[in-house]
C-alpha positions as CSV (number, residue, x, y, z in Angstrom):
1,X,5.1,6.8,-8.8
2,X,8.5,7.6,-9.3
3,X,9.8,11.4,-10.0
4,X,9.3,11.5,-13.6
5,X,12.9,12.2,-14.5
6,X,14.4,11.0,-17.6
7,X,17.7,11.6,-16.9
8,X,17.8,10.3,-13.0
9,X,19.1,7.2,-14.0
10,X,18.0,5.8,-10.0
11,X,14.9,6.4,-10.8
12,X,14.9,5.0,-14.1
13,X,16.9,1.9,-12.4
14,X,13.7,1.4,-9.8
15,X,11.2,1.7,-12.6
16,X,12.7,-0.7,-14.9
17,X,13.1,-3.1,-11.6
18,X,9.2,-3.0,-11.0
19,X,8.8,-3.8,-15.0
20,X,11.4,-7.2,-14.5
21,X,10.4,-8.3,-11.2
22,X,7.1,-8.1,-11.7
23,X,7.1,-10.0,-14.8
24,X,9.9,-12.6,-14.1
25,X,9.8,-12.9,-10.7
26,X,12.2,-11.4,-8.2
27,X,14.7,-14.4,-7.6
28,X,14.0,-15.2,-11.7
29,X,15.5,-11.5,-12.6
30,X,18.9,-10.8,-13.0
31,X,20.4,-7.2,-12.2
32,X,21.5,-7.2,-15.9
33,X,18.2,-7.5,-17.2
34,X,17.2,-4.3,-15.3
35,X,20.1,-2.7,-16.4
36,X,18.9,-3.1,-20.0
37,X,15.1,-2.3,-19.4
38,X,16.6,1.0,-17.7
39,X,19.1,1.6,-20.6
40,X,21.8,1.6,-18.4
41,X,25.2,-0.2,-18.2
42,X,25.4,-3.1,-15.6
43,X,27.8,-1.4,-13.4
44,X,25.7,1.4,-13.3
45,X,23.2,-0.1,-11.0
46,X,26.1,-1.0,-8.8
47,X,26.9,2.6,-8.3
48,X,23.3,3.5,-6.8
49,X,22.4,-0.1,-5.4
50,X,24.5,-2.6,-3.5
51,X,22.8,-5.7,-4.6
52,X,19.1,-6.9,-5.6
53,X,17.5,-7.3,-2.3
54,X,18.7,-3.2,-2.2
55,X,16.7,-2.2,-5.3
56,X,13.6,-4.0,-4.1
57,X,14.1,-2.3,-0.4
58,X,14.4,0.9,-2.3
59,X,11.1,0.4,-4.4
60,X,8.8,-0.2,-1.6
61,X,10.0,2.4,0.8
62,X,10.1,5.3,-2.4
63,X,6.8,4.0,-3.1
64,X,4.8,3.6,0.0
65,X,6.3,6.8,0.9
66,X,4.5,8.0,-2.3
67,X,1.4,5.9,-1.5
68,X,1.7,7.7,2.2
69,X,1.6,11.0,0.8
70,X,-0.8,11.1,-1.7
71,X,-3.4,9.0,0.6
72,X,-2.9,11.7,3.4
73,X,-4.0,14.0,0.9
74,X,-7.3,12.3,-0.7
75,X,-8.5,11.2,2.6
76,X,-7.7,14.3,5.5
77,X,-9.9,16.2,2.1
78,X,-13.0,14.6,3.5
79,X,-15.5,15.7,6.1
80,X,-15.6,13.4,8.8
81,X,-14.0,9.9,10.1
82,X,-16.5,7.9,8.6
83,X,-16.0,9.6,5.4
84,X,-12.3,9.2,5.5
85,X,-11.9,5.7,6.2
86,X,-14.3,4.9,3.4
87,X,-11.9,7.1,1.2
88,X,-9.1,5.3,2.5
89,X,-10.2,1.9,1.7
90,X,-11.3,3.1,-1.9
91,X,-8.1,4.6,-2.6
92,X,-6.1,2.1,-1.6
93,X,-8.0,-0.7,-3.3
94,X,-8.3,2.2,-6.3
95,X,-4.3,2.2,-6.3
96,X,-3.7,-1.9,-6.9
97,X,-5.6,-1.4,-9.9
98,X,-4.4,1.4,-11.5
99,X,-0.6,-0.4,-10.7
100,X,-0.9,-4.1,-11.5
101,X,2.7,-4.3,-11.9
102,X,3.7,-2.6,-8.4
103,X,1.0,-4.8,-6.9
104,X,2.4,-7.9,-8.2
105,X,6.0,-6.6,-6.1
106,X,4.2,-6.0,-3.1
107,X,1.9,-8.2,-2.7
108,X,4.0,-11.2,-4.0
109,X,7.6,-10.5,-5.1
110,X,8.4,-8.7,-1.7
111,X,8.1,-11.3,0.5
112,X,10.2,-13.2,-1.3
113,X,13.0,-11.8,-0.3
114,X,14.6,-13.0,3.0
115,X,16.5,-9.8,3.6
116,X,13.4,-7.9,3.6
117,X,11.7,-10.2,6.0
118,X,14.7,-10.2,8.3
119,X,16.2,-6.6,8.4
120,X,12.9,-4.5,7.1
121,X,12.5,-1.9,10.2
122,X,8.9,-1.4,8.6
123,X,9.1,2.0,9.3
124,X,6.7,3.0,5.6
125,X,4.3,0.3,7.1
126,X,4.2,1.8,10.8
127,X,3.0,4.8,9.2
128,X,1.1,3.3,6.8
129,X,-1.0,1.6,9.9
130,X,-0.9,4.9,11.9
131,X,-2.8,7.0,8.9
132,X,-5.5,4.4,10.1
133,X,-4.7,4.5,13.8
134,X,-5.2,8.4,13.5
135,X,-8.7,8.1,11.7
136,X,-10.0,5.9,14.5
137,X,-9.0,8.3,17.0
138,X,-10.2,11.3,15.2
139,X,-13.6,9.4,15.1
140,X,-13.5,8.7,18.8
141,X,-12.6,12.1,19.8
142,X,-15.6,13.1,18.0
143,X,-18.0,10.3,18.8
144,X,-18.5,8.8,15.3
145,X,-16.2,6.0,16.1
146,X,-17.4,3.7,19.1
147,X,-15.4,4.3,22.1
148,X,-14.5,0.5,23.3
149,X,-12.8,-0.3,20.2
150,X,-8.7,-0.5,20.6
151,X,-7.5,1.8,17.4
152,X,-4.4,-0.5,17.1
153,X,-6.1,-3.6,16.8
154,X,-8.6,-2.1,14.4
155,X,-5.7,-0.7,11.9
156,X,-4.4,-4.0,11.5
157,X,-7.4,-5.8,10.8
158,X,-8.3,-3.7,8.3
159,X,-4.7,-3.8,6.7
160,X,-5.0,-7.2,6.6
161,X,-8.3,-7.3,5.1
162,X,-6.9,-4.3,2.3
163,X,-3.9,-6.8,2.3
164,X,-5.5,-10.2,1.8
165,X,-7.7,-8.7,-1.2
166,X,-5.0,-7.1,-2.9
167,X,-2.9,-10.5,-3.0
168,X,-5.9,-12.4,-4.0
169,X,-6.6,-10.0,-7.4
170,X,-2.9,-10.0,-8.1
171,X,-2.4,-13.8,-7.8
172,X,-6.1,-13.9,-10.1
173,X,-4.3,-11.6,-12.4
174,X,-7.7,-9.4,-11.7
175,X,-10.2,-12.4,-12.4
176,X,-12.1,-12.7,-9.2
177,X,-12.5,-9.6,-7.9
178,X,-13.8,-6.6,-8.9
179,X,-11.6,-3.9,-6.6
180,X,-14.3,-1.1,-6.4
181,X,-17.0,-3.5,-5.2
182,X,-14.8,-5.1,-2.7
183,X,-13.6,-1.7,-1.5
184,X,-17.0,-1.2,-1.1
185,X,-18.0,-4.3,0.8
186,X,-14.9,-3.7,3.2
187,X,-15.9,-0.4,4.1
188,X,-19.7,-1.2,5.0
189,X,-18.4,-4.2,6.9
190,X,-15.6,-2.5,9.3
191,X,-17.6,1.1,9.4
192,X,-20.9,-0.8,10.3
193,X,-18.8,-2.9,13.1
194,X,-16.7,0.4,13.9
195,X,-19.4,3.4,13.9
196,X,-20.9,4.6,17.1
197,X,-24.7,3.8,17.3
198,X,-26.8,6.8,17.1
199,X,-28.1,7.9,21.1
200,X,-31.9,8.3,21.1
201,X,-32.7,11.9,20.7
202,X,-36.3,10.7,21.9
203,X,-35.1,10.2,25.5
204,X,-36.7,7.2,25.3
């Protein structure tokens, strides 16, 4: 999450703006109300953002470059491709739950605004997909990952999967999934349809 800072008033700005959005919506909120959750003067947020599209541009690339960072870390820990795309599925299912309120902004409030759709580079969500992209290869390299599979097409089938999932239990408000059993299911799906098949050490 954001740098736990009580007196980085951006910061504080950004958190409070997950709190609002989340609950009211993002074309529902008004920059005034964030202002108040942050405990900030209006004009304040005017200093460090240009308008509301801004804040919410701000959120998601601070926080998927947090998300990024701290996958990289749980995932490149385990032995193995195998291993580490399992992990990576886990955690990132493991990370909607333990943020209901960030989930709600990516999964729903984001795409609501038309500025993001229109001038996002997606630069956070290129490397987002080439984490995966680089497991894939790691696994062909090493032969645990079955060679005629295209890496690129793989990491975005398995974003949309993560993706899909993730919108569903926010839109559910958690009702009709359990995130560690889907996690689950995903992973023994795409590593069963991704993992090389074992080579006869018979001869036969």
């Amino acid at each position: 999450m954001f740098v736990n800072n009580k007196n980085n008033k951006r910061d504080r700005i950004l958190k409070a703006a997950v709190q609002i959005f989340a609950r009211k919506g993002f074309y529902n909120s008004k920059v005034a109300e964030v202002a108040r959750q942050a405990g900030v003067a209006d004009g304040t947020i005017y200093l460090y953002f240009k308008n509301k599209d801004e804040i919410l541009i701000s959120i998601f690339e601070e926080e998927m470059g947090n998300f990024i960072a701290g996958i990289k870390s749980e995932v490149f820990a385990e032995e193995g491709s195998v291993s580490r795309l399992k992990k990576f599925i886990h955690t990132h299912l493991q990370f909607v739950r333990k943020n209901p309120n960030l989930a709600q902004v990516f999964q729903v409030e984001l795409r609501q605004s038309n500025r993001f759709i229109k001038e996002y580079t997606g630069s956070k969500l290129k490397e987002y997909l080439d984490v995966i992209g680089t497991l894939i290869i790691q696994g062909q390299e090493e032969g645990s990952i079955r060679q005629d599979i295209h890496p690129g097409l793989v990491k975005r089938a398995l974003f949309g999967a993560l993706d899909e999932i993730a919108t569903e239990w926010v839109l559910s408000r958690g009702g009709n999934h359990d995130l560690d059993e889907s996690a689950e299911q995903v992973a023994r799906i795409f590593i069963d349809g991704v993992i090389a098949p074992r080579r006869d050490s018979s001869g036969g």
